[in-house]
N, CA, C and O atoms as a Tinker XYZ file with bonds, in Angstrom:
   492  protein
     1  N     -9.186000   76.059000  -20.767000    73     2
     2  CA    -8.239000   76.054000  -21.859000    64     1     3
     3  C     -7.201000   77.144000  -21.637000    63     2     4     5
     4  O     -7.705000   78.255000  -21.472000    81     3
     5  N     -5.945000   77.097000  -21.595000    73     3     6
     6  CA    -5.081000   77.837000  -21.645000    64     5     7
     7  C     -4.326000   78.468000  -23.049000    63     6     8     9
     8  O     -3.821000   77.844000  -23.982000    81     7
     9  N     -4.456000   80.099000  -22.819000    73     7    10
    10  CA    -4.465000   80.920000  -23.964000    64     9    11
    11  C     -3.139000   80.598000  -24.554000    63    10    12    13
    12  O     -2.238000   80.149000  -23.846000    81    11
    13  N     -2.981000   80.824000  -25.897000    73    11    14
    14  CA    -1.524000   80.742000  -26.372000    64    13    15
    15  C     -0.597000   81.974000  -25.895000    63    14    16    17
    16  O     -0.919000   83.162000  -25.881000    81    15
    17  N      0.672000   81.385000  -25.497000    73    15    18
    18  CA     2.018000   82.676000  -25.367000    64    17    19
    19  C      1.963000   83.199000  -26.502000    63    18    20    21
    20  O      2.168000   82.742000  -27.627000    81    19
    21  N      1.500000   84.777000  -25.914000    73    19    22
    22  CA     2.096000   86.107000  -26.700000    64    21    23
    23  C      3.350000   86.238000  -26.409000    63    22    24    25
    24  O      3.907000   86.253000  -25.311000    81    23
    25  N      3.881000   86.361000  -27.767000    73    23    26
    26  CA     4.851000   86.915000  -28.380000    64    25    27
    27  C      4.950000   88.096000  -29.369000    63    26    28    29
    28  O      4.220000   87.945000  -30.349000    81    27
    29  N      5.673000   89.234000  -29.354000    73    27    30
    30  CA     5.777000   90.708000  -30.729000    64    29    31
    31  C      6.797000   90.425000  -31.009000    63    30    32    33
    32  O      7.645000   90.170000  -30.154000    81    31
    33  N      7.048000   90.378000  -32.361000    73    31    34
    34  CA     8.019000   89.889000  -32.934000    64    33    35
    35  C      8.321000   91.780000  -33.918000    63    34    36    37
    36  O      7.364000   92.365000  -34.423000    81    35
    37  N      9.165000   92.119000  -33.944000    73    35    38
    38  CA     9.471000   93.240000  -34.453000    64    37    39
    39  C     10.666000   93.412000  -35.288000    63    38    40    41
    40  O     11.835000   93.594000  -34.951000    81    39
    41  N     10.177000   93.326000  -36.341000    73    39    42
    42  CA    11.461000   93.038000  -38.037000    64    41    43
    43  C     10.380000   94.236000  -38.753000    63    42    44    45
    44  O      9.314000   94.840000  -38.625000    81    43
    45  N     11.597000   94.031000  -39.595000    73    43    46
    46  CA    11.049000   95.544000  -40.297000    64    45    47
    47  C     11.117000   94.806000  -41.901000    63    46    48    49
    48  O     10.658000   95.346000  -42.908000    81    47
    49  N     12.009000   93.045000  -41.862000    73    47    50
    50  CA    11.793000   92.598000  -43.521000    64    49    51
    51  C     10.767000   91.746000  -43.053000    63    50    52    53
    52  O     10.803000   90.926000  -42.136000    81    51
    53  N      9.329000   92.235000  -44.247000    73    51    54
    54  CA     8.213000   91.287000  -44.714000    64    53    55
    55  C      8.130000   89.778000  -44.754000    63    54    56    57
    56  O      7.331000   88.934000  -44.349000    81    55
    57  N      9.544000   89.783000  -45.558000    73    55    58
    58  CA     9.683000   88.230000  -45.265000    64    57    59
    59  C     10.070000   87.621000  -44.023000    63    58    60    61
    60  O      9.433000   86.630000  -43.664000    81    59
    61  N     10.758000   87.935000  -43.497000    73    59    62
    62  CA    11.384000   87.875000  -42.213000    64    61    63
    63  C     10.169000   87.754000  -41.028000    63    62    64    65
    64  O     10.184000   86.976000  -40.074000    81    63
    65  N      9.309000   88.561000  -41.299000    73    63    66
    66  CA     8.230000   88.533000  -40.494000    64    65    67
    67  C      7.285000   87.752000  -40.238000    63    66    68    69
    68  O      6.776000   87.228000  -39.247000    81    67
    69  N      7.072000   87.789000  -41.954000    73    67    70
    70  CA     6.249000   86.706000  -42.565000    64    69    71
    71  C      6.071000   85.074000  -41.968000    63    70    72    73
    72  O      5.180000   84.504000  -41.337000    81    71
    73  N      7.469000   84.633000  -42.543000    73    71    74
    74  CA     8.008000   83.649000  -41.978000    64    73    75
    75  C      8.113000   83.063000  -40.154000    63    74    76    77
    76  O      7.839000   82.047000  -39.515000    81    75
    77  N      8.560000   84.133000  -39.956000    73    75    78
    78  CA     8.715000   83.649000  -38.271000    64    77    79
    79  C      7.507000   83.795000  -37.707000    63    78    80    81
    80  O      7.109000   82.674000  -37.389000    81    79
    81  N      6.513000   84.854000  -37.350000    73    79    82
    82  CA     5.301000   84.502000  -37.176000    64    81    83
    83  C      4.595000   83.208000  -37.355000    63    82    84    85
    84  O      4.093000   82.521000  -36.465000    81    83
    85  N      4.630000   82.959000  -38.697000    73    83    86
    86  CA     3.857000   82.138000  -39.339000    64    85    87
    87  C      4.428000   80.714000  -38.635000    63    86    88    89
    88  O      3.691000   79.916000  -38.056000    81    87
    89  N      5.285000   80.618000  -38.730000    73    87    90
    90  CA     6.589000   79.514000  -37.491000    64    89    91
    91  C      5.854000   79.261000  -36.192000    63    90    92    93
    92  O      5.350000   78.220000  -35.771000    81    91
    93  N      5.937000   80.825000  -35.510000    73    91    94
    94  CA     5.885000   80.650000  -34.074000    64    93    95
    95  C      4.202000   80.369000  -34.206000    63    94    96    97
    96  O      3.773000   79.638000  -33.313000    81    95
    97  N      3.451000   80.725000  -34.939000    73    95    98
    98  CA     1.447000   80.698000  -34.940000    64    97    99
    99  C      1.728000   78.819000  -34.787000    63    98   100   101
   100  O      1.408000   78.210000  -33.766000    81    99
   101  N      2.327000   78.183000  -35.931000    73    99   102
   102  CA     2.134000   76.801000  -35.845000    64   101   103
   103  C      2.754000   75.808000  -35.043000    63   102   104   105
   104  O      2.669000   74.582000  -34.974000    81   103
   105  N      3.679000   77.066000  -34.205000    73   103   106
   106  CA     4.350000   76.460000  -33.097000    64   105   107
   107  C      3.209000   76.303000  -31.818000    63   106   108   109
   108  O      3.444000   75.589000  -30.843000    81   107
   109  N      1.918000   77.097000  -31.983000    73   107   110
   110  CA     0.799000   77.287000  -30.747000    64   109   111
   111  C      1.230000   78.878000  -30.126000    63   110   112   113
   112  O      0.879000   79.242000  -29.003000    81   111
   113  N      1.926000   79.610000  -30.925000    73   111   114
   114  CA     1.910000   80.919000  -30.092000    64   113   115
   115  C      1.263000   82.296000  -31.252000    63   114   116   117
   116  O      1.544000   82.521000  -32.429000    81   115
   117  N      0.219000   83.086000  -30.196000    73   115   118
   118  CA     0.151000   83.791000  -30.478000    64   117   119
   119  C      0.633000   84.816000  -31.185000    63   118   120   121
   120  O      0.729000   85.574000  -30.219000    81   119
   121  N      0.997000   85.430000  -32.039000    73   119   122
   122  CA     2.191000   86.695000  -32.341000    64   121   123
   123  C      1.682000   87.851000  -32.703000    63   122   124   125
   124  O      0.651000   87.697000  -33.358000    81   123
   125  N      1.997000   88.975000  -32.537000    73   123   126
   126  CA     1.654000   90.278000  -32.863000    64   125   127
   127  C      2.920000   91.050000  -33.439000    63   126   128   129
   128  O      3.994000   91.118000  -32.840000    81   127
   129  N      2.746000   91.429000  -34.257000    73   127   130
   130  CA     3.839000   92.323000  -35.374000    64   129   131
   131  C      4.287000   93.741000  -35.196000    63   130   132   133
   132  O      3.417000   94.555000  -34.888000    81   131
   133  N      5.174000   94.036000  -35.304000    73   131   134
   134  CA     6.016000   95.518000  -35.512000    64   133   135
   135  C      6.315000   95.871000  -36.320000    63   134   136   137
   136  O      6.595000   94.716000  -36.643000    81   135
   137  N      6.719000   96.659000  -37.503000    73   135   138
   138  CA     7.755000   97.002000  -38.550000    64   137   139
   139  C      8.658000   97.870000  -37.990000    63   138   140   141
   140  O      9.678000   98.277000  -38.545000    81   139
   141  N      8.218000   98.197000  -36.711000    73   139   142
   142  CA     9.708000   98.906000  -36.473000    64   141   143
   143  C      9.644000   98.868000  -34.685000    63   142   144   145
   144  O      9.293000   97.967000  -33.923000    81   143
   145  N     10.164000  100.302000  -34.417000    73   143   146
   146  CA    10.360000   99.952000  -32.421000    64   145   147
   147  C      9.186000  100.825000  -32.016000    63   146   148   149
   148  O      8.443000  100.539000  -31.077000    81   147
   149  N      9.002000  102.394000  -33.116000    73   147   150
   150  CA     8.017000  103.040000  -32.778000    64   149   151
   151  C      6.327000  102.279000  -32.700000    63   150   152   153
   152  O      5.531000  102.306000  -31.761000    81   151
   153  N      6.213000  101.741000  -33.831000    73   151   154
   154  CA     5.351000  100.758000  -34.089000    64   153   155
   155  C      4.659000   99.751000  -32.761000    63   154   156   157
   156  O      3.509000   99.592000  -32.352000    81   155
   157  N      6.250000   99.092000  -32.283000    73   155   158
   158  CA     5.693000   98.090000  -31.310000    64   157   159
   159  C      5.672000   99.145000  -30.450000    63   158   160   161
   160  O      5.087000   98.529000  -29.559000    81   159
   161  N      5.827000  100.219000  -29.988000    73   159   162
   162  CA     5.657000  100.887000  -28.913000    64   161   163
   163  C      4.132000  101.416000  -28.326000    63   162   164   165
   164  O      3.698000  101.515000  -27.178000    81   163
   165  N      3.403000  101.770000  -29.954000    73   163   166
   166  CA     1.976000  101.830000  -29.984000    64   165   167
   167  C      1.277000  100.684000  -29.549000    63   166   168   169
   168  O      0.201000  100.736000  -28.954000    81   167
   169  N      1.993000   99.463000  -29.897000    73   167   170
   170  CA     1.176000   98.317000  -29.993000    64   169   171
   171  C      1.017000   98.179000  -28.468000    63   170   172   173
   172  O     -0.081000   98.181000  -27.911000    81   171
   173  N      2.571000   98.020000  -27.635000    73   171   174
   174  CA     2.083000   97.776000  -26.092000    64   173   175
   175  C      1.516000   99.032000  -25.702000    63   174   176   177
   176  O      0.838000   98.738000  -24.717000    81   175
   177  N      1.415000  100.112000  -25.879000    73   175   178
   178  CA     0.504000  100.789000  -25.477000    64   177   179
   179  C     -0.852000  100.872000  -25.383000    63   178   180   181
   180  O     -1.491000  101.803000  -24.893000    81   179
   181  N     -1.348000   99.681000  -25.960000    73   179   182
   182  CA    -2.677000   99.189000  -25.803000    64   181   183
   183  C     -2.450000   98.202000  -24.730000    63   182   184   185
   184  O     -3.112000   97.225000  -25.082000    81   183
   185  N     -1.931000   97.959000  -23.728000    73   183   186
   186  CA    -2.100000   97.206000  -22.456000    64   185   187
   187  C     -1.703000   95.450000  -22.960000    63   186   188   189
   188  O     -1.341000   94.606000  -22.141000    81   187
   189  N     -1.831000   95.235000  -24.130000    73   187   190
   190  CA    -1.630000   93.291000  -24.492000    64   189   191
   191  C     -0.235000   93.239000  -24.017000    63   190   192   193
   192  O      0.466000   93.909000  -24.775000    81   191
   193  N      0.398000   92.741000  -23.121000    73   191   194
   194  CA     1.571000   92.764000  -23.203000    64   193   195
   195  C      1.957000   91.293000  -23.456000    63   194   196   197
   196  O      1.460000   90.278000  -22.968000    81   195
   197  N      3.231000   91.466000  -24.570000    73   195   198
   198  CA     3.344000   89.807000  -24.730000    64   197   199
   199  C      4.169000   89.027000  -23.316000    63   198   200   201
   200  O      4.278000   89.477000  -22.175000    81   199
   201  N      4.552000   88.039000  -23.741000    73   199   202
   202  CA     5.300000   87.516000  -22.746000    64   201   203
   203  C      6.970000   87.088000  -23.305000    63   202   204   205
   204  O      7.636000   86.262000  -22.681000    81   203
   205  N      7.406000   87.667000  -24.340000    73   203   206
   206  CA     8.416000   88.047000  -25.132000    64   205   207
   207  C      8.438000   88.929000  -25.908000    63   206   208   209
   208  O      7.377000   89.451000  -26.247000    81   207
   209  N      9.556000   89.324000  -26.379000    73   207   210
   210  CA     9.761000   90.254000  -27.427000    64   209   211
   211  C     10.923000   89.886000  -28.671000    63   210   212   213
   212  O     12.095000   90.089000  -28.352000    81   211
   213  N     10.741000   89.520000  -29.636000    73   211   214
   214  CA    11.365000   89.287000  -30.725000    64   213   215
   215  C     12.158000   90.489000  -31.637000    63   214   216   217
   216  O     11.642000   90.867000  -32.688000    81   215
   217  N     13.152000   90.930000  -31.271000    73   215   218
   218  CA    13.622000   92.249000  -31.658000    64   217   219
   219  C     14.611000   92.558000  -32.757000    63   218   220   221
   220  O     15.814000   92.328000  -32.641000    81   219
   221  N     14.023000   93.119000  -33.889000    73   219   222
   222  CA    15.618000   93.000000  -34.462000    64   221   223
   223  C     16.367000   94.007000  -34.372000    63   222   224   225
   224  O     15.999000   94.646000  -33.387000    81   223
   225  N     17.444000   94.621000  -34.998000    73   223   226
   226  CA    18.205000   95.826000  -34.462000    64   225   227
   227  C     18.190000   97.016000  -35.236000    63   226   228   229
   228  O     17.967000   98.122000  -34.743000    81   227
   229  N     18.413000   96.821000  -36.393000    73   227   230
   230  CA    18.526000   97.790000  -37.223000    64   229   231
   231  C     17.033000   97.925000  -37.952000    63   230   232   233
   232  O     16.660000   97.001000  -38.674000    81   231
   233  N     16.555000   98.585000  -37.838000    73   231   234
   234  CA    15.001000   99.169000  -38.350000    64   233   235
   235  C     15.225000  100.107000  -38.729000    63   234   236   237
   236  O     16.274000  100.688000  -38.454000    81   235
   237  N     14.094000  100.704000  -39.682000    73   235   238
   238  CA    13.775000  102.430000  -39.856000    64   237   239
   239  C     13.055000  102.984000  -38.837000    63   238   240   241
   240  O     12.467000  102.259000  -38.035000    81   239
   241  N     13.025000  104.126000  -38.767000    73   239   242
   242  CA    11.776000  104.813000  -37.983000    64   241   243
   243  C     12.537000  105.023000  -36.581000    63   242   244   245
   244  O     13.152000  106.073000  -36.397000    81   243
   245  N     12.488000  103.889000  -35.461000    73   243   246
   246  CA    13.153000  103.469000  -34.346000    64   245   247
   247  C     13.845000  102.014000  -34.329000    63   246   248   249
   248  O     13.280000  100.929000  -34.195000    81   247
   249  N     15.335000  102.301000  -34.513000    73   247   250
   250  CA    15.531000  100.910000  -34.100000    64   249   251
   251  C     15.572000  100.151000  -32.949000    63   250   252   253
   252  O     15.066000  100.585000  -31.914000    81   251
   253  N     16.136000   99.021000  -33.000000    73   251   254
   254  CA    16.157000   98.023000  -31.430000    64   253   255
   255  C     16.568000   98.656000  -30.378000    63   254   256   257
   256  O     15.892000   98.694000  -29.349000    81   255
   257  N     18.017000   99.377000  -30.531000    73   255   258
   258  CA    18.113000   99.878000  -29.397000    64   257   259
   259  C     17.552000  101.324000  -28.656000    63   258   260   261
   260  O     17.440000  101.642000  -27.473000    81   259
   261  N     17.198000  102.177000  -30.189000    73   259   262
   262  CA    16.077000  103.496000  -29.337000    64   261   263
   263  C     15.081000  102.150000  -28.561000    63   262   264   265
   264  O     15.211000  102.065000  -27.339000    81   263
   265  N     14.471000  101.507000  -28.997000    73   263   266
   266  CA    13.071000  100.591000  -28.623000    64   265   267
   267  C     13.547000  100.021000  -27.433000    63   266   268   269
   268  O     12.774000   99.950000  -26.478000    81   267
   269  N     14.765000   99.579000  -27.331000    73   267   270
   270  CA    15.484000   98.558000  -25.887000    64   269   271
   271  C     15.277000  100.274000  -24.710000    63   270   272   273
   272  O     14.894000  100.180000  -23.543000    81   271
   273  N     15.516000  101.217000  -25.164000    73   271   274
   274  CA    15.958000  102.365000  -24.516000    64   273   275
   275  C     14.743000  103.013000  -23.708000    63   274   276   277
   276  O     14.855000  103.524000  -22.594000    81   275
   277  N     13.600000  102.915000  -24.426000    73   275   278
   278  CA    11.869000  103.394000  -24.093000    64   277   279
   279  C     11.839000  102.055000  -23.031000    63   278   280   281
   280  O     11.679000  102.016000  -21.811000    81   279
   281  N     12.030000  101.131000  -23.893000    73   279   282
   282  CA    11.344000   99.958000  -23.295000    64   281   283
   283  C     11.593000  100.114000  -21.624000    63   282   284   285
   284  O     10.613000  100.260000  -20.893000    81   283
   285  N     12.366000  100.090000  -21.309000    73   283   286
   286  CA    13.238000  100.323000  -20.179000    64   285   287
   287  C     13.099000  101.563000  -18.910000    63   286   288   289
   288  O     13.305000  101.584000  -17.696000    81   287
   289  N     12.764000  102.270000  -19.652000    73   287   290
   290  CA    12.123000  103.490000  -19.416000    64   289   291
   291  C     10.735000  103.557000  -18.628000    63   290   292   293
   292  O     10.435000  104.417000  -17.801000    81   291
   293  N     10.046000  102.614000  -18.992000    73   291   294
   294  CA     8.684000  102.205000  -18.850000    64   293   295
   295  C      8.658000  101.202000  -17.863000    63   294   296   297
   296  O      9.135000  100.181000  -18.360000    81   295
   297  N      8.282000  100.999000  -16.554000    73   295   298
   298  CA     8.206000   99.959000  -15.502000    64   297   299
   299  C      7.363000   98.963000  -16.302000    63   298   300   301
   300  O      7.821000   97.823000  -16.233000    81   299
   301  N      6.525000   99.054000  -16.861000    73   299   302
   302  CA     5.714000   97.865000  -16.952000    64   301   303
   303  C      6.382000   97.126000  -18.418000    63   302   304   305
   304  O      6.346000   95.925000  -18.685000    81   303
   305  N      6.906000   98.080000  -19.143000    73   303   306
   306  CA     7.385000   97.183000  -20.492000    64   305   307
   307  C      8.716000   96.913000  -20.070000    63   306   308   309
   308  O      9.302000   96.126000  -20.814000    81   307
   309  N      9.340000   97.313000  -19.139000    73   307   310
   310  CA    11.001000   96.692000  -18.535000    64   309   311
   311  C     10.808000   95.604000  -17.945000    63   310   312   313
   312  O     11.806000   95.323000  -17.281000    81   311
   313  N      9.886000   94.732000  -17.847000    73   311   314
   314  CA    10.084000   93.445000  -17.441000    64   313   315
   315  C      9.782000   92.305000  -18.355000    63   314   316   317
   316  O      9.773000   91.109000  -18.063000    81   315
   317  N      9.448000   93.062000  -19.921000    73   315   318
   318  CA     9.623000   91.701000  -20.706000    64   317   319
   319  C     10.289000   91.477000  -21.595000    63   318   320   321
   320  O     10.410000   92.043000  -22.681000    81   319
   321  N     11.036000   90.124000  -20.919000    73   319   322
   322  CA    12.340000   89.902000  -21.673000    64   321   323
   323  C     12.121000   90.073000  -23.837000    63   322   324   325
   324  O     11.164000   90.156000  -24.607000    81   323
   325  N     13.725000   90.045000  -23.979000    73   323   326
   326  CA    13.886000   90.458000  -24.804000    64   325   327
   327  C     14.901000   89.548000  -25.542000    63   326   328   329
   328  O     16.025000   89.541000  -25.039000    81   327
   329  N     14.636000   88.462000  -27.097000    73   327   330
   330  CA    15.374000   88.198000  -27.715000    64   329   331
   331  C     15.944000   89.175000  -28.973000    63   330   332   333
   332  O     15.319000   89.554000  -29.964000    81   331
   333  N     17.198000   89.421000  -28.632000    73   331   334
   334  CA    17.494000   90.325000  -29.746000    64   333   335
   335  C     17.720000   89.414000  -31.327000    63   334   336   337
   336  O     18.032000   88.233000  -31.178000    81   335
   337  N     17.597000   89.837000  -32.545000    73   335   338
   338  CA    17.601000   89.078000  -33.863000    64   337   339
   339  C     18.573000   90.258000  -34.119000    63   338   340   341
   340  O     18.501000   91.365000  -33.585000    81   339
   341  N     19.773000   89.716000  -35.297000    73   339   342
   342  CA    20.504000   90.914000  -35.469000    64   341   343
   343  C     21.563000   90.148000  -36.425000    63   342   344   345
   344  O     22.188000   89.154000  -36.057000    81   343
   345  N     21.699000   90.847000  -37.916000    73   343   346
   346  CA    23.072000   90.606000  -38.447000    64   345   347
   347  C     24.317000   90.933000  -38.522000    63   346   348   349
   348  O     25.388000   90.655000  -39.063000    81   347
   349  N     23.528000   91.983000  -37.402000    73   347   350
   350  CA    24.981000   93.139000  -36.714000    64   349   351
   351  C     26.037000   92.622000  -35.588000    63   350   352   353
   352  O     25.774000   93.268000  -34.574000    81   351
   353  N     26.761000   92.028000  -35.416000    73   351   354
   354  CA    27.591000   91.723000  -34.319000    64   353   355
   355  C     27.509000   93.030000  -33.067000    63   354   356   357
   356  O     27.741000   94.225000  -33.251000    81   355
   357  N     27.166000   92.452000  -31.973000    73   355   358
   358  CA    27.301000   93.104000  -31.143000    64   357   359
   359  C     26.311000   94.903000  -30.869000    63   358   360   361
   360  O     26.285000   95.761000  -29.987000    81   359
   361  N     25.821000   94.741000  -31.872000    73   359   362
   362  CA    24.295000   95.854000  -32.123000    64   361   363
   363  C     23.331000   95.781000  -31.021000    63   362   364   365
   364  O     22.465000   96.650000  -30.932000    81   363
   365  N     23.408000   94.739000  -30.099000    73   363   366
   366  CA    22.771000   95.092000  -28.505000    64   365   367
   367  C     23.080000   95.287000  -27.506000    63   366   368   369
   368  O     22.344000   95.278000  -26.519000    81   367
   369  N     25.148000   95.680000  -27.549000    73   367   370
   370  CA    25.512000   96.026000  -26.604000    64   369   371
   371  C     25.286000   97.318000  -26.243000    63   370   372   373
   372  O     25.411000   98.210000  -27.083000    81   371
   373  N     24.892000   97.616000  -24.833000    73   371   374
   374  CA    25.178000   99.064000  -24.276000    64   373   375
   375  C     25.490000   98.772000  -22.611000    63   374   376   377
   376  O     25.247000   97.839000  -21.845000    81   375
   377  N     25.948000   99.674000  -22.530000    73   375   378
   378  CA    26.209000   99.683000  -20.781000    64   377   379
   379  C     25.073000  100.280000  -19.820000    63   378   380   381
   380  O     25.069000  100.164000  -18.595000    81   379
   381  N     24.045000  100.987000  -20.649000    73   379   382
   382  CA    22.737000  100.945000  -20.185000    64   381   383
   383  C     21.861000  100.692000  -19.412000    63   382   384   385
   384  O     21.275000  101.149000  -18.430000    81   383
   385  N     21.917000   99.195000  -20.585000    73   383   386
   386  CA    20.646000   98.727000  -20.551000    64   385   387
   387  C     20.726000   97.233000  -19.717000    63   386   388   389
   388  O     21.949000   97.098000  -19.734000    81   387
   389  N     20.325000   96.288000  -19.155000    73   387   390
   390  CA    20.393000   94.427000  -19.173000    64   389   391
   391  C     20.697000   94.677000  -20.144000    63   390   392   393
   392  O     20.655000   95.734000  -20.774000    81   391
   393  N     21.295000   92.996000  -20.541000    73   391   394
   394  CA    21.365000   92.414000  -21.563000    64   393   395
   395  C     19.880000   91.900000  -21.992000    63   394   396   397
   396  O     18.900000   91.861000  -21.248000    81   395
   397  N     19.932000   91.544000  -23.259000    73   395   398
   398  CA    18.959000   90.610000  -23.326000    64   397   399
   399  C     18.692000   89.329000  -23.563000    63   398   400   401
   400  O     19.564000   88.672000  -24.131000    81   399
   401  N     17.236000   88.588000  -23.126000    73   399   402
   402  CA    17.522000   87.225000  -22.941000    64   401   403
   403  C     18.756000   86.285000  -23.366000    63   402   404   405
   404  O     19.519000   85.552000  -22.736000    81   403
   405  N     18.628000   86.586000  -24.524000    73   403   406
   406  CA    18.653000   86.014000  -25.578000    64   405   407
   407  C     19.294000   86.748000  -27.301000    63   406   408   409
   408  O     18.607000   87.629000  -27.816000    81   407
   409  N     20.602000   86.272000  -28.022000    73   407   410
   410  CA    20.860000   86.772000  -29.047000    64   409   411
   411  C     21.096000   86.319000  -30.382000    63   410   412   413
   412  O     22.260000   86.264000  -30.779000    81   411
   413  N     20.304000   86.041000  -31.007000    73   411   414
   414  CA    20.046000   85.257000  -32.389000    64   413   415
   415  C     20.651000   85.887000  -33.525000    63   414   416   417
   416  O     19.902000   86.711000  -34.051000    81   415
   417  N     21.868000   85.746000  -34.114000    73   415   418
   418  CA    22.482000   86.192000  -35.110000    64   417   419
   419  C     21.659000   85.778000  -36.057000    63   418   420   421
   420  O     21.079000   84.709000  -35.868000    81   419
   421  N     21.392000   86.611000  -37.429000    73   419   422
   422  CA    20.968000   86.351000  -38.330000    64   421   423
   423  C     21.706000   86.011000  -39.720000    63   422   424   425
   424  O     21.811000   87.037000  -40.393000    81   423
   425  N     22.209000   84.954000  -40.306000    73   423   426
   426  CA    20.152000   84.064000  -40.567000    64   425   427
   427  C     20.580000   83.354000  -39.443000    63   426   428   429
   428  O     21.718000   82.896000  -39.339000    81   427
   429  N     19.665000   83.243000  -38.562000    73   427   430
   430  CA    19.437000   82.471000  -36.979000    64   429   431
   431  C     18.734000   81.111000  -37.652000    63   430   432   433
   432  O     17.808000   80.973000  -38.452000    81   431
   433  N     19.608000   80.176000  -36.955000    73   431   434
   434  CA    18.375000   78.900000  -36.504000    64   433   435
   435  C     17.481000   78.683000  -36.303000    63   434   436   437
   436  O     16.993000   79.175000  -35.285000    81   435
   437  N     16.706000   77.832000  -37.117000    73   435   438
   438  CA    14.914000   78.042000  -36.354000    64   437   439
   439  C     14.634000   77.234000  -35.213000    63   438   440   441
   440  O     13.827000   77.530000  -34.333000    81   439
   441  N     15.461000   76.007000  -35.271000    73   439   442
   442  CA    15.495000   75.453000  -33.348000    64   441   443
   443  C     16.203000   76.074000  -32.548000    63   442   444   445
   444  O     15.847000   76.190000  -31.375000    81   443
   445  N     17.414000   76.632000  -33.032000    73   443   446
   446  CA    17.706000   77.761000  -31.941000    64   445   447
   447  C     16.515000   78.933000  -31.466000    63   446   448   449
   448  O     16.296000   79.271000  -30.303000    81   447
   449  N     15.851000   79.426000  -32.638000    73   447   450
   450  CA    14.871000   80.402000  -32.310000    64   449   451
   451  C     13.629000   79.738000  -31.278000    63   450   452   453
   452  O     13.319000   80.205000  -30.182000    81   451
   453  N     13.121000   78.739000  -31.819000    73   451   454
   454  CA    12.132000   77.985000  -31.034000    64   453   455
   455  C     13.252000   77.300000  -29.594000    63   454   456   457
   456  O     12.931000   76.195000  -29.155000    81   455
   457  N     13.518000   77.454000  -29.458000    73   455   458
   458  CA    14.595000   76.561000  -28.048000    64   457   459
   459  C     14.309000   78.193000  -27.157000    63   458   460   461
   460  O     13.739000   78.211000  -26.066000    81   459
   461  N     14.702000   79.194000  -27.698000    73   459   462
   462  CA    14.945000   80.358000  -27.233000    64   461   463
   463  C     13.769000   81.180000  -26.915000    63   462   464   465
   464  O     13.878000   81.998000  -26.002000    81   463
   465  N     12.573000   81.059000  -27.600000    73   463   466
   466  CA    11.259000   81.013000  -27.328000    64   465   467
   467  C     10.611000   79.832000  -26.267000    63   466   468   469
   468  O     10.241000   80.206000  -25.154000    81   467
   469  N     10.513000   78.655000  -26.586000    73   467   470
   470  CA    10.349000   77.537000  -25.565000    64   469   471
   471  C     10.768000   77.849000  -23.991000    63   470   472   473
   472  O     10.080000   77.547000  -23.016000    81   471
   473  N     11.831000   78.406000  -23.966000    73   471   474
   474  CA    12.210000   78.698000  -22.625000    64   473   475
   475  C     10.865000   79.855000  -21.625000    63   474   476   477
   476  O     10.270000   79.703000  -20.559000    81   475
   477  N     10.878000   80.712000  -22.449000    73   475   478
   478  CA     9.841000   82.054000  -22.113000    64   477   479
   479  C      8.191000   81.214000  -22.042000    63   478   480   481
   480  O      7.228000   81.980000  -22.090000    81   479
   481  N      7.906000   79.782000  -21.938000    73   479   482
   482  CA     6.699000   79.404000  -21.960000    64   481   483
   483  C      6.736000   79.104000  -20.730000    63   482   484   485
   484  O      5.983000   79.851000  -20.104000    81   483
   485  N      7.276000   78.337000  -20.056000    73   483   486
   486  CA     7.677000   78.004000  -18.954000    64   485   487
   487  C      7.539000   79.025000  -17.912000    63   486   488   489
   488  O      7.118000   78.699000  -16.802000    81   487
   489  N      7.891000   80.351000  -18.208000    73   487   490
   490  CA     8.096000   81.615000  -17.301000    64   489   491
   491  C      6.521000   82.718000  -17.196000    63   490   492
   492  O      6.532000   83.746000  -16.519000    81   491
């Protein structure tokens, strides 16, 4: 039997979280949660690494791009891609960093979101 794609989905609104999880679980994927960047940072620090990252931008604590910034930082968490979620125009540009996969303006599409996820199963 083949395990479901992990995915961390990292929003900092309840509902927001709520919802898309609950989406991607009945889509057949695994998900693991953030409320913020510090948050998911603990989380991959327990070794699960997903096989996406669901990011939004503006958080408390650490946002997307401190979190895009560690992430990166880190050989083993710099290789998994990254859909950014964002109502911010242009809130994942830096000259930095890659781009990432993927950029879902919010309120995002949910077949855009699943199209944009779907791709990362394959990989």
């Amino acid at each position: 039997m083949v395990s479901p794609l992990h995915i961390m989905l990292v929003e900092d609104d309840p509902s927001i979280q709520g919802a898309v999880s609950l989406l991607l679980e009945r889509e057949g994927f695994r998900v693991s949660c953030a409320g913020n960047g510090a948050e998911a940072l603990r989380l991959l620090g327990g070794g699960d690494d997903p096989a996406l990252i669901l990011l939004d931008m503006i958080m408390p604590v650490m946002n997307g791009l401190e979190f895009r910034i560690a992430q990166h930082r880190d050989a083993r968490l710099a290789a998994i891609p990254v859909v950014v979620l964002s109502d911010m125009p242009g809130a994942e540009e830096t000259d930095h960093l890659p781009p990432p996969s993927a950029v879902m303006p919010k309120p995002f599409d949910i077949d855009q979101l699943l199209a944009a996820v779907e791709k990362h199963r394959l990989h």
